[in-house]
VMD Tcl script that builds the backbone (N, CA, C; Angstrom):
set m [mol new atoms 225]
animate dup $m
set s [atomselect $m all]
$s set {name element resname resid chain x y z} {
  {N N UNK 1 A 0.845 -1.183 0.000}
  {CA C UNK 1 A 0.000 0.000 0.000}
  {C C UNK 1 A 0.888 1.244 0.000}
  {N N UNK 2 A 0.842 2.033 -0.737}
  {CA C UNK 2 A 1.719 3.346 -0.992}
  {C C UNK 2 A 1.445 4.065 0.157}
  {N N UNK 3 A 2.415 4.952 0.833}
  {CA C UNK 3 A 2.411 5.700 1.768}
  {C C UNK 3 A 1.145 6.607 1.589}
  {N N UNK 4 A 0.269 7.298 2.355}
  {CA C UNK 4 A -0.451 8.337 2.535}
  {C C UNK 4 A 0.461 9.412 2.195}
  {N N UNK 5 A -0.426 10.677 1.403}
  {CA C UNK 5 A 0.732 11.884 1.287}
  {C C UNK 5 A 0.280 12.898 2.336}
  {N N UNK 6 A 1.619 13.921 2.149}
  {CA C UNK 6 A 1.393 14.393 3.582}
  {C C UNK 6 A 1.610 15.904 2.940}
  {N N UNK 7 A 0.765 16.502 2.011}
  {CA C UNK 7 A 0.255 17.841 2.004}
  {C C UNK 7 A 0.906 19.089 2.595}
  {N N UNK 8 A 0.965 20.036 1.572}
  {CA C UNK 8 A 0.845 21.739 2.777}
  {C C UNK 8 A -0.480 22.085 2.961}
  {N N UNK 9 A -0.784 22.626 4.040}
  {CA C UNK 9 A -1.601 23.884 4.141}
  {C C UNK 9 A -2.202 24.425 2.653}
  {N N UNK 10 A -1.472 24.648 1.928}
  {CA C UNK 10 A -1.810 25.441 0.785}
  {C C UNK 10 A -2.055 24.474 0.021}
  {N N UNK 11 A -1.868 23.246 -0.192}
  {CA C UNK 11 A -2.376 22.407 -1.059}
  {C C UNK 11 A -3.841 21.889 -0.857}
  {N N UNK 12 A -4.211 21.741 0.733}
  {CA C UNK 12 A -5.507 21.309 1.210}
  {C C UNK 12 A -6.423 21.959 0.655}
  {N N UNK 13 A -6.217 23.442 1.133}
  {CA C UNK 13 A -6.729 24.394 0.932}
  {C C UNK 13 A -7.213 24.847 -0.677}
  {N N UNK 14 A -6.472 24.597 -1.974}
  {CA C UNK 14 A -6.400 24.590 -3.115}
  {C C UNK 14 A -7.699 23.711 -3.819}
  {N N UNK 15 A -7.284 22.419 -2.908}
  {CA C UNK 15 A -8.395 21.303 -2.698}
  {C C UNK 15 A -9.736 21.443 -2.688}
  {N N UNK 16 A -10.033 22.059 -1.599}
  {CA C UNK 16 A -10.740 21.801 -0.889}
  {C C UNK 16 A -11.767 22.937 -1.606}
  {N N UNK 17 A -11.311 24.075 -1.838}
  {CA C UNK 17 A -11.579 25.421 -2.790}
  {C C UNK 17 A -12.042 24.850 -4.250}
  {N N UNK 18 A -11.481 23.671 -5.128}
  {CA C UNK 18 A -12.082 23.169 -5.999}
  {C C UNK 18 A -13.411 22.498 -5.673}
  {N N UNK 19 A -13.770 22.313 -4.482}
  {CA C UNK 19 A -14.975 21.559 -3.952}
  {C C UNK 19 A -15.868 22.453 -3.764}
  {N N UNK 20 A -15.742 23.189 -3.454}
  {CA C UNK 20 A -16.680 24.589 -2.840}
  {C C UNK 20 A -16.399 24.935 -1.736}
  {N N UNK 21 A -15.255 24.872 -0.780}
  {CA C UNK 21 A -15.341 25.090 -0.027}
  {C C UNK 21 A -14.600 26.905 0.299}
  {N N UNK 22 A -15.165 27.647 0.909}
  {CA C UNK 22 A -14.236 28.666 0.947}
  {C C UNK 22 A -14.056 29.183 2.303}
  {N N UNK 23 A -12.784 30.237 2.686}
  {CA C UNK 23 A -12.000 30.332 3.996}
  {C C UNK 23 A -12.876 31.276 4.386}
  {N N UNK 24 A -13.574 31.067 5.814}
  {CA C UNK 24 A -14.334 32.603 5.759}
  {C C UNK 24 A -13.284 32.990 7.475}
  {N N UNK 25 A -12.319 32.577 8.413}
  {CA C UNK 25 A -11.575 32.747 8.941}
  {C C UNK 25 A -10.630 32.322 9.219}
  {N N UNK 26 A -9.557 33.025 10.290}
  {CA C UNK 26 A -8.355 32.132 10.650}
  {C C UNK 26 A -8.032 32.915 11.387}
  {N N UNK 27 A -7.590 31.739 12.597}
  {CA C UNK 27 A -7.353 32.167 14.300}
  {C C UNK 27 A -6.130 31.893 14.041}
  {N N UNK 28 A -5.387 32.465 14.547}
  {CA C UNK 28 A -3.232 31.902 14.849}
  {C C UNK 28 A -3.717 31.189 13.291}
  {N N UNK 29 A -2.973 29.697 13.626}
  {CA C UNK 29 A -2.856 29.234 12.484}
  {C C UNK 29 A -3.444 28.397 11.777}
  {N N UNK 30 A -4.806 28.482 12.559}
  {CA C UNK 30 A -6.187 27.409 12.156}
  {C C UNK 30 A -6.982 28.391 11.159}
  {N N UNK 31 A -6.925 27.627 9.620}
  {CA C UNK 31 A -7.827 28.075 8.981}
  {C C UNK 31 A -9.645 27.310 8.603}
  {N N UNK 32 A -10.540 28.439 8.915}
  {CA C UNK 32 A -11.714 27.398 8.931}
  {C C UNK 32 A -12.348 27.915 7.173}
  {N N UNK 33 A -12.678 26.797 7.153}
  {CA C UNK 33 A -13.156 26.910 5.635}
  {C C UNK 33 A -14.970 25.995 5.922}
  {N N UNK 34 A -15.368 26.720 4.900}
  {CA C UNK 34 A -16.948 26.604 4.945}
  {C C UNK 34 A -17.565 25.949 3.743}
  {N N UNK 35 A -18.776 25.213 3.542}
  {CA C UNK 35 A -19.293 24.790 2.602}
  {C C UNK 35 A -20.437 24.309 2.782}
  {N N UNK 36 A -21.915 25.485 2.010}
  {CA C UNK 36 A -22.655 25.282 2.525}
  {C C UNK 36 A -23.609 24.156 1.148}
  {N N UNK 37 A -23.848 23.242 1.543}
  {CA C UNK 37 A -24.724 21.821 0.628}
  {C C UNK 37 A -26.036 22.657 0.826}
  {N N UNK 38 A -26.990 21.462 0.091}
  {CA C UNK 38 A -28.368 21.775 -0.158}
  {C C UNK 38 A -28.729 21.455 1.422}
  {N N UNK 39 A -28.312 19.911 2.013}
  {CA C UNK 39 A -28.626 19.093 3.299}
  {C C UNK 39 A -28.198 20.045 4.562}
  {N N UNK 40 A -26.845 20.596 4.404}
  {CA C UNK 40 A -25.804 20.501 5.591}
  {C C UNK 40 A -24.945 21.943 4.956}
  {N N UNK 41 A -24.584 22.175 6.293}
  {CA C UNK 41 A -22.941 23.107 6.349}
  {C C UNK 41 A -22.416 22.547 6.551}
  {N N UNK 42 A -20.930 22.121 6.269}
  {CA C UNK 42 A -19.613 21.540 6.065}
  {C C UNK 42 A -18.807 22.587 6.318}
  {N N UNK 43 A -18.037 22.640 7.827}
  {CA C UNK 43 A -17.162 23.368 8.309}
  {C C UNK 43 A -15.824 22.503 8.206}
  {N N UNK 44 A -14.749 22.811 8.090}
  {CA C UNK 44 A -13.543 22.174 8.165}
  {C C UNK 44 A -12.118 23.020 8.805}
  {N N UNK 45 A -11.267 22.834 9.698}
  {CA C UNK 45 A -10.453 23.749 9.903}
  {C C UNK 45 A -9.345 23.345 9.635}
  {N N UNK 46 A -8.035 23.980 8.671}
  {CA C UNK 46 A -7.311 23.402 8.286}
  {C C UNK 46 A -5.872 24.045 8.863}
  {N N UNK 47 A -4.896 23.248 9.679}
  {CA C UNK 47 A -4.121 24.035 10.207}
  {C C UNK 47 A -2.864 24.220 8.935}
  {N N UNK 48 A -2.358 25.252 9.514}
  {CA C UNK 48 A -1.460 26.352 8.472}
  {C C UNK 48 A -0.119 25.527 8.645}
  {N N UNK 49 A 0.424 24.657 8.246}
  {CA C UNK 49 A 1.437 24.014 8.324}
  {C C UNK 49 A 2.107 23.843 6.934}
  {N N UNK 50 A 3.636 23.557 7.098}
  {CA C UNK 50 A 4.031 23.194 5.850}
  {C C UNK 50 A 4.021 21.613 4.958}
  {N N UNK 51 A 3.447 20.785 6.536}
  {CA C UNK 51 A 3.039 19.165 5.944}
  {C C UNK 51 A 1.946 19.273 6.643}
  {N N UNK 52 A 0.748 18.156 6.436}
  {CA C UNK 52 A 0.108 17.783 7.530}
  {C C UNK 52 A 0.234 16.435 7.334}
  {N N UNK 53 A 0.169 16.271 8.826}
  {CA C UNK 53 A 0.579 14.507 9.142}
  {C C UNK 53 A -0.858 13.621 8.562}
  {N N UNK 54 A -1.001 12.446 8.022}
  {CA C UNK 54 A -1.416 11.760 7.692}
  {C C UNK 54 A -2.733 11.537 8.637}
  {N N UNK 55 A -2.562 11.611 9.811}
  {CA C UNK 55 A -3.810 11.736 10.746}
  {C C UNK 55 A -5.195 12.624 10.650}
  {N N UNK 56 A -4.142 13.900 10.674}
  {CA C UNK 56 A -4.559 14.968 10.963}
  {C C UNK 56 A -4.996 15.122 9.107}
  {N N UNK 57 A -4.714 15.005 8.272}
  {CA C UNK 57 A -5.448 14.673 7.170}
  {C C UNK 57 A -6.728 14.227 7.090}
  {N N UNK 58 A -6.821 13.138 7.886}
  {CA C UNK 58 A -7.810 12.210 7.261}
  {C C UNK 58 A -8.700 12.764 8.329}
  {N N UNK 59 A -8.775 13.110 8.846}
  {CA C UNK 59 A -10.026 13.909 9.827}
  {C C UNK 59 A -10.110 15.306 8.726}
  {N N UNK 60 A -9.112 16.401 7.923}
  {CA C UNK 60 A -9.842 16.921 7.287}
  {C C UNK 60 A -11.027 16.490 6.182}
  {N N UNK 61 A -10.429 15.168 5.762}
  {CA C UNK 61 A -11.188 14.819 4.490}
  {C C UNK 61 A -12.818 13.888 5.227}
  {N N UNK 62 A -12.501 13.148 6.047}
  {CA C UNK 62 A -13.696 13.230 6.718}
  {C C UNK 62 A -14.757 14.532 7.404}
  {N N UNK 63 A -14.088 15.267 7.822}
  {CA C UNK 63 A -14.763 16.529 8.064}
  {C C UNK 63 A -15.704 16.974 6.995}
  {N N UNK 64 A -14.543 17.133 5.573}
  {CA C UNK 64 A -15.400 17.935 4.401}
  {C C UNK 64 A -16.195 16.966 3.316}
  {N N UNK 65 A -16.577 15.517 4.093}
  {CA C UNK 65 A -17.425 14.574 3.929}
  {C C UNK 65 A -16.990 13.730 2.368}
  {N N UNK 66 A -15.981 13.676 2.353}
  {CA C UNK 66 A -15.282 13.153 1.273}
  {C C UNK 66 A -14.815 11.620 1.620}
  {N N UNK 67 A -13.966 11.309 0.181}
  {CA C UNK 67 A -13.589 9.933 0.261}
  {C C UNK 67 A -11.497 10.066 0.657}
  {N N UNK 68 A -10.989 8.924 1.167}
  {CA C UNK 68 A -9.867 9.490 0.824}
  {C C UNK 68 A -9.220 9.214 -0.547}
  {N N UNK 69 A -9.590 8.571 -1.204}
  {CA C UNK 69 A -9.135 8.273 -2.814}
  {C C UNK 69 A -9.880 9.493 -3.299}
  {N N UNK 70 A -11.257 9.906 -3.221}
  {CA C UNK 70 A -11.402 11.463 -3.524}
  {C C UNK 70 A -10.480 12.767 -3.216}
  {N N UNK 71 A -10.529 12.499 -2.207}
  {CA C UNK 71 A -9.226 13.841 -1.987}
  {C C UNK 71 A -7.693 14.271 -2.658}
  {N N UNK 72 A -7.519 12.919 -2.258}
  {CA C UNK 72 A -6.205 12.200 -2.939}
  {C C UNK 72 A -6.418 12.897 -4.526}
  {N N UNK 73 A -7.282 12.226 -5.262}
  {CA C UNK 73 A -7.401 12.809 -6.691}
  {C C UNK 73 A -7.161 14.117 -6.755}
  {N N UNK 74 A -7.913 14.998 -6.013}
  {CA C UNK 74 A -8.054 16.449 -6.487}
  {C C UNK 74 A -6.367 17.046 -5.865}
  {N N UNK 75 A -5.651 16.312 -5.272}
  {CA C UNK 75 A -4.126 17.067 -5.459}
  {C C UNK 75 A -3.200 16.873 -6.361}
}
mol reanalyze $m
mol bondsrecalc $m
mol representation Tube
mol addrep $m
């Protein structure tokens, strides 16, 4: 199984912005990004780092109700 990749900040974010999601703040170095569905709001906060660890990934992509082979694609 190929390693999980381990992202910047600015790549999530790039991501996540092709989905609909957009930044409406950021505390220190937590950025929260928003996305509002027909069903649901989809909040996600993405910290400002130059990797994010593989963990801390997969709770964004669960957050913004995705797959991880979906996510994966859109980088």
């Amino acid at each position: 199984m190929p390693k999980f990749p381990t992202p910047s900040a600015h790549e999530v974010i790039r991501a996540l912005s092709g989905q609909g999601f957009q930044v409406v703040s950021q505390k220190g170095s937590h950025i929260k990004m928003k996305k509002i569905a027909p069903n649901e709001t989809l909040v996600v906060i993405v910290p400002d780092h130059s990797e994010i660890p593989a963990g801390t990934l997969k709770s964004i992509i669960r957050q913004a109700g995705m797959t991880n082979e979906e996510f994966i694609r859109l980088l």
